[in-house]
N, C-alpha and C positions, 0 to 999 in steps of 0.2 A: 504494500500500500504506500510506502515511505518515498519509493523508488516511482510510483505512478504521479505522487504529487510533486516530487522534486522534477520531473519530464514536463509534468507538464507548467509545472513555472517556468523550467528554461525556454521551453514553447513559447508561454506568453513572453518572458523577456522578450525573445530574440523577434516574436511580432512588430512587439513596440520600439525597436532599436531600427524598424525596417519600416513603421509609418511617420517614424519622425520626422524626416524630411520631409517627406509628403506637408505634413501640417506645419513646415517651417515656411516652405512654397504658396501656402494658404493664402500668405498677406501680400503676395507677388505686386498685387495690381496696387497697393497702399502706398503712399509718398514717404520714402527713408528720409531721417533727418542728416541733415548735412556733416554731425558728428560723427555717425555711421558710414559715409560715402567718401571716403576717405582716398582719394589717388594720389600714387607720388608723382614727381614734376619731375618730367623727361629732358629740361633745359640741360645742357650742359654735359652730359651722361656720354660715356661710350662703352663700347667692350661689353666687360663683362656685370659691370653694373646696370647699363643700358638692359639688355636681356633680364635680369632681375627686375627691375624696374615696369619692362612691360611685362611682363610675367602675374606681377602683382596688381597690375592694373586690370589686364585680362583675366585672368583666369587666378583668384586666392587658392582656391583649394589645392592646385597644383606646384604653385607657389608653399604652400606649408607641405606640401609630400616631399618637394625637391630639396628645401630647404633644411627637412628633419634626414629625408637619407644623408642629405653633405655633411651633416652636423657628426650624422652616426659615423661616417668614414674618415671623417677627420679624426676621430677621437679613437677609433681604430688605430689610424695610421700614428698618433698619439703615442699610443702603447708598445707600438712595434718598436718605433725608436726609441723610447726610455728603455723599455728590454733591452735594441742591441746596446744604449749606451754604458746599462748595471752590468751586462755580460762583459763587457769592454774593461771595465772596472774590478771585475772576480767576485763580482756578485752573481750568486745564481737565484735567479727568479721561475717558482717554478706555483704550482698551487697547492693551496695548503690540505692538507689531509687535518678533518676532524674525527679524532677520538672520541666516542664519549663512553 
């Protein structure tokens, strides 16, 4: 029984997690206020700013995808270098084993 009602809340969760935009889309036709409409200013931009810039203007959502993988691989590539830097040093970095 434990197992039917836990199914079926993840069911409803996962309903609700899948109409919500729907109902976010609702107020589509409504006037956003100018605090919310927020675009950055392409004056003066090139490269690779330029490309973020309209990124952001068009398309947010893709804009926060792009921005969180780069964030994640920077912090990656992060890691890799402090590694080879401790390895470089006679420190070994390796992960920890818990006992308990």
């Amino acid at each position: 029984m434990l197992k039917r009602i836990t199914a079926l809340s993840s069911l409803a969760l996962a309903l609700l997690l899948l109409i919500m935009p729907v109902l976010a889309r609702a107020s589509e036709g409504l006037e956003v206020p100018e605090t919310l409409d927020h675009k950055a200013a392409l004056e003066g931009l090139s490269g690779i700013r330029l490309i973020f810039a309209k990124m952001y203007n068009e398309n947010l959502l893709l804009y926060a995808i792009v921005c969180t993988v780069l964030m994640a691989v920077i912090g990656i590539a992060i890691a890799y270098v402090t590694d080879i830097f401790l390895k470089m040093m006679g420190m070994e970095v390796t992960k920890i084993e818990h006992k308990e």
